[in-house]
N, C-alpha and C positions, 0 to 999 in steps of 0.2 A: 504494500500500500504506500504507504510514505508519505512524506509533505508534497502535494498539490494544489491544484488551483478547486481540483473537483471534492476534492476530499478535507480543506480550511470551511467551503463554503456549504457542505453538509452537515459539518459539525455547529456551524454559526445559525443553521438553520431549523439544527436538530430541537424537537420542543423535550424537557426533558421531566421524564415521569415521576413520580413521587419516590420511587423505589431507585432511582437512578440517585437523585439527589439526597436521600437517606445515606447511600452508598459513600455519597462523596463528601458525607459529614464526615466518618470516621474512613477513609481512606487515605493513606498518602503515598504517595511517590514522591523516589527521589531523584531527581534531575539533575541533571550537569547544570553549570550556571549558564552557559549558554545555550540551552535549549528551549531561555524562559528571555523574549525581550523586555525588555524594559523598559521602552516607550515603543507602541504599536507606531504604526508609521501610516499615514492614510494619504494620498492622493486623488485630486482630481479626476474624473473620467477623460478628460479633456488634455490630462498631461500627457508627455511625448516620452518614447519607448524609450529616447535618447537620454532623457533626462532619471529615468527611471533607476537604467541601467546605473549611471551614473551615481547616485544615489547608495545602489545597490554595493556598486564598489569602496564611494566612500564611506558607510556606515554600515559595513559587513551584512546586510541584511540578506534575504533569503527570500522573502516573501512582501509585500506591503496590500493593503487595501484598498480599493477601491469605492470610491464613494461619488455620489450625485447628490446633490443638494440635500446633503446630511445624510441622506440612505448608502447602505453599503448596497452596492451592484456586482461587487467583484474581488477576488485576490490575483496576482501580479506577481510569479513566484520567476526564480531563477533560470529555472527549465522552459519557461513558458517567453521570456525576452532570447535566449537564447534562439528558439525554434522558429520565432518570429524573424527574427535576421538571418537565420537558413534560407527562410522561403522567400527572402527580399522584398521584405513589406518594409524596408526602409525608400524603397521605390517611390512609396505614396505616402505624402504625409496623411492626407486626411485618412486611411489606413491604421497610420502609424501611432495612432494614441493609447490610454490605458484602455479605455473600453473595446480598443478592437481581438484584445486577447482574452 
């Protein structure tokens, strides 16, 4: 499975049942420290893949949000800008923003 774009915005979407969140009263896990950001990162729909990336590079991130006029629409992960300049969608800007991925 892993971090995705499909698999961030299932869990953001998931409604969670009484018994799930009982669970995660007394559950914990232990995480590396960077497996946990510490400040979400959100983005424009409107922002450019180039700026993203950039982003991406200088504040180590992995994944960022997607958002439209306060509603999340989307996540923006690593795999997903990379795949996007395979297929030269730097060709088009109007293409080339956060919503088109």
């Amino acid at each position: 499975s892993g971090l995705n774009a499909a698999n961030i915005i299932a869990l953001l979407s998931q409604r969670w049942s009484a018994d799930k969140k009982e669970l995660l009263r007394f559950a914990t896990t232990k995480l590396p420290a960077s497996a946990v950001q510490a400040l979400p990162i959100s983005v424009s729909s409107k922002t450019l893949l180039e700026d993203i990336h950039m982003m991406f590079l200088m504040l180590r991130l992995d994944h960022c949000f997607v958002t439209n006029r306060g509603a999340l629409v989307g996540v923006v992960t690593t795999n997903a800008v990379i795949n996007a300049s395979r297929r030269g969608s730097t060709h088009n800007q109007d293409h080339n923003r956060a919503n088109a991925v």
